[in-house]
C-alpha positions as CSV (number, residue, x, y, z in Angstrom):
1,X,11.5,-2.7,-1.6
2,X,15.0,-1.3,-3.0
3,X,16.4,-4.8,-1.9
4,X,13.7,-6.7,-3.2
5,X,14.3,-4.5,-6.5
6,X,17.5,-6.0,-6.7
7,X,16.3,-9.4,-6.1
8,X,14.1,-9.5,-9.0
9,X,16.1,-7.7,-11.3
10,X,18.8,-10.7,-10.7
11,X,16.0,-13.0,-12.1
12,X,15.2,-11.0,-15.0
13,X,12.9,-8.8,-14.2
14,X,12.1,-5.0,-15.0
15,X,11.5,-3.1,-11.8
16,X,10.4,0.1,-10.0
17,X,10.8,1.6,-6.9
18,X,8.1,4.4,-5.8
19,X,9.8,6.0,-2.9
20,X,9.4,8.7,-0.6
21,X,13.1,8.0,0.4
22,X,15.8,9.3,-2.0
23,X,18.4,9.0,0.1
24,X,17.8,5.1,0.8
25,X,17.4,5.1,-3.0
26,X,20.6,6.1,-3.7
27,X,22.4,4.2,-1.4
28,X,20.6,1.0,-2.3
29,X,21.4,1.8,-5.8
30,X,18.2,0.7,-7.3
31,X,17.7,0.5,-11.0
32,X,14.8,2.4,-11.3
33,X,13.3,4.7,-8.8
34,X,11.1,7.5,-9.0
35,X,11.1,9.9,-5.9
36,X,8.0,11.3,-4.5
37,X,7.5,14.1,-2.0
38,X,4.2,11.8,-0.7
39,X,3.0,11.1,2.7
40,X,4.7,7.6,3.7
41,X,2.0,4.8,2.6
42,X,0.3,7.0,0.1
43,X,2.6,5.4,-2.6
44,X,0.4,7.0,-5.1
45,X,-0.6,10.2,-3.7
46,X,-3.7,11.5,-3.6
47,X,-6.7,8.6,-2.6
48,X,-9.3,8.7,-5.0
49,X,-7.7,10.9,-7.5
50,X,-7.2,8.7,-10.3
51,X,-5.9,11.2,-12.4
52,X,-3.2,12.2,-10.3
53,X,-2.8,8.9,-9.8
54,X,-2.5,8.1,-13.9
55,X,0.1,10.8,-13.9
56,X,2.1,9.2,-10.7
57,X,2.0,5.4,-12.5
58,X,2.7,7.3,-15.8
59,X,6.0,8.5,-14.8
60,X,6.8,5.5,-12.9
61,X,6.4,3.5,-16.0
62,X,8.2,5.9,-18.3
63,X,11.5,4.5,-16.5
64,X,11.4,1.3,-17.8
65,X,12.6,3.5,-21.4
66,X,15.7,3.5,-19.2
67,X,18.2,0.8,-20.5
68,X,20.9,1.5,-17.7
69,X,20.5,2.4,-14.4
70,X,20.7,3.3,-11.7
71,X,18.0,6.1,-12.1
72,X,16.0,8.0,-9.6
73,X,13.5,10.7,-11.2
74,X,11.8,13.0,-9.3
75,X,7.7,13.1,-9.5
76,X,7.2,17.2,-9.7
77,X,4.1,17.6,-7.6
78,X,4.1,17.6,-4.1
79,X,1.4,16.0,-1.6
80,X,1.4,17.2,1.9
81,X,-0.6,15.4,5.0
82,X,-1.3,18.9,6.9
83,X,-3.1,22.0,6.5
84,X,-6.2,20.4,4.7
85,X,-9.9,21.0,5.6
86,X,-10.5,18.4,8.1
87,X,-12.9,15.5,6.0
88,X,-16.4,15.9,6.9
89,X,-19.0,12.9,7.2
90,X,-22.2,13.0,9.1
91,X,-22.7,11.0,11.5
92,X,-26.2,9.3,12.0
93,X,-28.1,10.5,15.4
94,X,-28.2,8.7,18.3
95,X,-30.7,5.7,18.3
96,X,-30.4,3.8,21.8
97,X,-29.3,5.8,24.4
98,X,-28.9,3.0,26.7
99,X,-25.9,1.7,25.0
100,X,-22.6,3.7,24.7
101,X,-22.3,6.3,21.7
102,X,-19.4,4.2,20.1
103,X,-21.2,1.4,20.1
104,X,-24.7,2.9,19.1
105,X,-22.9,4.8,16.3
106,X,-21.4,1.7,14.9
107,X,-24.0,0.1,14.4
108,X,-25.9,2.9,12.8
109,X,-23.3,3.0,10.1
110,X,-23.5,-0.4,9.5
111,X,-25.0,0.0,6.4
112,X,-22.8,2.8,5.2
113,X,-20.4,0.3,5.4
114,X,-22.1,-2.5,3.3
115,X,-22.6,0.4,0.8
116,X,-19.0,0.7,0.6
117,X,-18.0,-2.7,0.6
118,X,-20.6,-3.4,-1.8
119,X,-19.0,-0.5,-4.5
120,X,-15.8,-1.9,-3.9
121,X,-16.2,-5.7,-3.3
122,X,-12.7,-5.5,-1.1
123,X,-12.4,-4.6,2.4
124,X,-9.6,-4.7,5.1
125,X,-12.0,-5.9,7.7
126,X,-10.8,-8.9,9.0
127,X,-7.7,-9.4,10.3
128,X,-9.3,-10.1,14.1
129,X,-13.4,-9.3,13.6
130,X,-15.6,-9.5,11.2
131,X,-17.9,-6.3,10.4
132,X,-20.7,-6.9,12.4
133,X,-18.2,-7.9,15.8
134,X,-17.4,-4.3,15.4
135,X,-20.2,-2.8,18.3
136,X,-19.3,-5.6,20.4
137,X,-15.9,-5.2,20.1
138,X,-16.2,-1.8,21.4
139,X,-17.9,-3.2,24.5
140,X,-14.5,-4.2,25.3
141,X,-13.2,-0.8,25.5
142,X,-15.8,0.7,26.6
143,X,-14.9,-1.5,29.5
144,X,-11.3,-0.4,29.8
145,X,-12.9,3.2,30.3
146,X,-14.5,2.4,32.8
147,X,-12.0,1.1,34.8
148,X,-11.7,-3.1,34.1
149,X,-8.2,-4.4,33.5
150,X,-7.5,-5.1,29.6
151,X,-6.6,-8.8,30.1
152,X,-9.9,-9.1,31.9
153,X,-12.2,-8.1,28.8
154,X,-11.7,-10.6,26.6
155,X,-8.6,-8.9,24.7
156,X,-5.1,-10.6,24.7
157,X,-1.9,-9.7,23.2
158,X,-2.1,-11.1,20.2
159,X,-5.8,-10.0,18.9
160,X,-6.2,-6.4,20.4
161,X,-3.8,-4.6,17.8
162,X,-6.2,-6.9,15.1
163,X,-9.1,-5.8,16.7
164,X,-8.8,-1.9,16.4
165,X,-7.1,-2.6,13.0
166,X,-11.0,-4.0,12.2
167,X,-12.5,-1.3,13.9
168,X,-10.6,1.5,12.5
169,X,-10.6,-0.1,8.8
170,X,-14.4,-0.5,8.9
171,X,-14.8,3.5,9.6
172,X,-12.2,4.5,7.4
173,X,-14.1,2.6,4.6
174,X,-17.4,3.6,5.0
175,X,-16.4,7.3,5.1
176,X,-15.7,7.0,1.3
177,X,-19.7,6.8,1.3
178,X,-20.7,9.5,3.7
179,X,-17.6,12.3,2.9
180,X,-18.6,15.4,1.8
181,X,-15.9,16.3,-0.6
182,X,-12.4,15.1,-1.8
183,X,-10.7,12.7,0.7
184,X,-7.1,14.4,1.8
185,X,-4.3,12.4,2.6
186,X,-4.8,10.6,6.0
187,X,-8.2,12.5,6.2
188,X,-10.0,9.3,7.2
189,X,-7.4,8.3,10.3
190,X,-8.2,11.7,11.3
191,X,-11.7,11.8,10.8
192,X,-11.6,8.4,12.7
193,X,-9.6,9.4,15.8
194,X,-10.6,13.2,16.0
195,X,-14.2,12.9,14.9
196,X,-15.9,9.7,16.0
197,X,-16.8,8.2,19.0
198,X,-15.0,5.2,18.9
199,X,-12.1,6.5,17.4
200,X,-11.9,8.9,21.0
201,X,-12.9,5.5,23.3
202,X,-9.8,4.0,21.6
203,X,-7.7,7.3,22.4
204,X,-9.0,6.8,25.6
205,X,-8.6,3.3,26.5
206,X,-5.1,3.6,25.3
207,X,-4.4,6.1,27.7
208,X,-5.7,4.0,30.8
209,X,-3.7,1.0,29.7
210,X,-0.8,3.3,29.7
211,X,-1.6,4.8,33.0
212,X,-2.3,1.7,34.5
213,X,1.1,-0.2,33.4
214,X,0.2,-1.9,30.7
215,X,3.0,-2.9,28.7
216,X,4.1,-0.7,25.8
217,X,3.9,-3.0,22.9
218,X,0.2,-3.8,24.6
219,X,-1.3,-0.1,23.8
220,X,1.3,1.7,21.8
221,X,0.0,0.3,18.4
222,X,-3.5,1.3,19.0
223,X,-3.4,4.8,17.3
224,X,-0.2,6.2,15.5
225,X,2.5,7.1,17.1
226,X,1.6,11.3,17.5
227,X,-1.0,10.7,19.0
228,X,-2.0,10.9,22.5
């Protein structure tokens, strides 16, 4: 972004930088930055807090009274991404106990997740599946588990990162309608991986592609990089 900054600047436009890297700023030299102490890809700070937010874009703006530069502000509040109550959603019981729980439980929050997209009229679904692939998609890993090879399960190398992208986006969006509470920063990746079922068959398929020699770029993007 600090080069692109630069780019546009050149063409005769007004820019700003939102950053959570002040020393890149200042090296790049950007004409207008403001520094925040945010979780990286929380730009704004706090989901769903739009007046945090207001107060974030409001500063952000106020640099454009700046008629030389370059100038980096600092944003005063801080956001942290640990030590928060973990987010809290209930789940709906188990319906068909011949079928896996990940894939039982994503179809029972199917409609949480029309809800949502409903409220919002945008979702990130979509990059590999649509919505309703999501329970059959999960097949696939539920598979893995069990001991089949990943190339054997209808997954290849260029759709499985797309595919838990889907998977992961459709829960993380649907939480907005079950949460009980403010959403935290990363609260719904962690609600996701630590409280789901799916989110723990993808933990554990991960793991057997790694144990069985899958290649790295194969499995590693399947959950962020901390976890295990």
């Amino acid at each position: 972004m600090c080069t692109l900054a630069h780019v546009f600047e050149e063409a005769g436009l007004a820019t700003i930088v939102l950053t959570p890297m002040r020393d890149v700023a200042d090296r790049m030299k950007v004409p207008r930055a403001l520094y925040t102490k945010f979780p990286v890809g929380l730009s704004l700070g706090k989901p769903r807090d739009k007046d945090f937010q207001n107060e974030v874009l409001h500063a952000a703006f106020s640099l454009l009274e700046e008629s030389m530069g370059p100038v980096i502000r600092e944003f005063p509040l801080e956001v942290s991404s640990t030590g928060h109550t973990p987010l809290v959603c209930t789940i709906p019981p188990r319906h068909d106990a011949e079928i896996h729980p990940a894939v039982d439980e994503a179809q029972a929050l199917k409609f949480a997740y029309d809800r949502a997209l409903k409220k919002s009229n945008r979702t990130s679904v979509g990059m590999q599946i649509e919505a309703e692939l999501v329970p059959e998609a999960l097949e696939s890993f539920v598979r893995i588990v069990e001991g089949e090879q990943w190339d054997e399960v209808g997954l290849i190398p260029g759709t499985i990162y797309g595919t838990v992208h889907d998977i992961r986006s459709y829960y993380e969006e649907l939480a907005c309608e079950l949460a009980k509470g403010p959403i935290e920063p990363w609260g719904t990746e962690e609600w996701f991986y630590d409280q789901t079922e799916a989110g723990q068959l993808i933990l554990k398929a991960r793991q057997m592609m790694r144990d069985n020699g899958a290649d790295q770029s194969i499995w590693f993007g399947l959950a962020p990089a901390g976890r295990k």
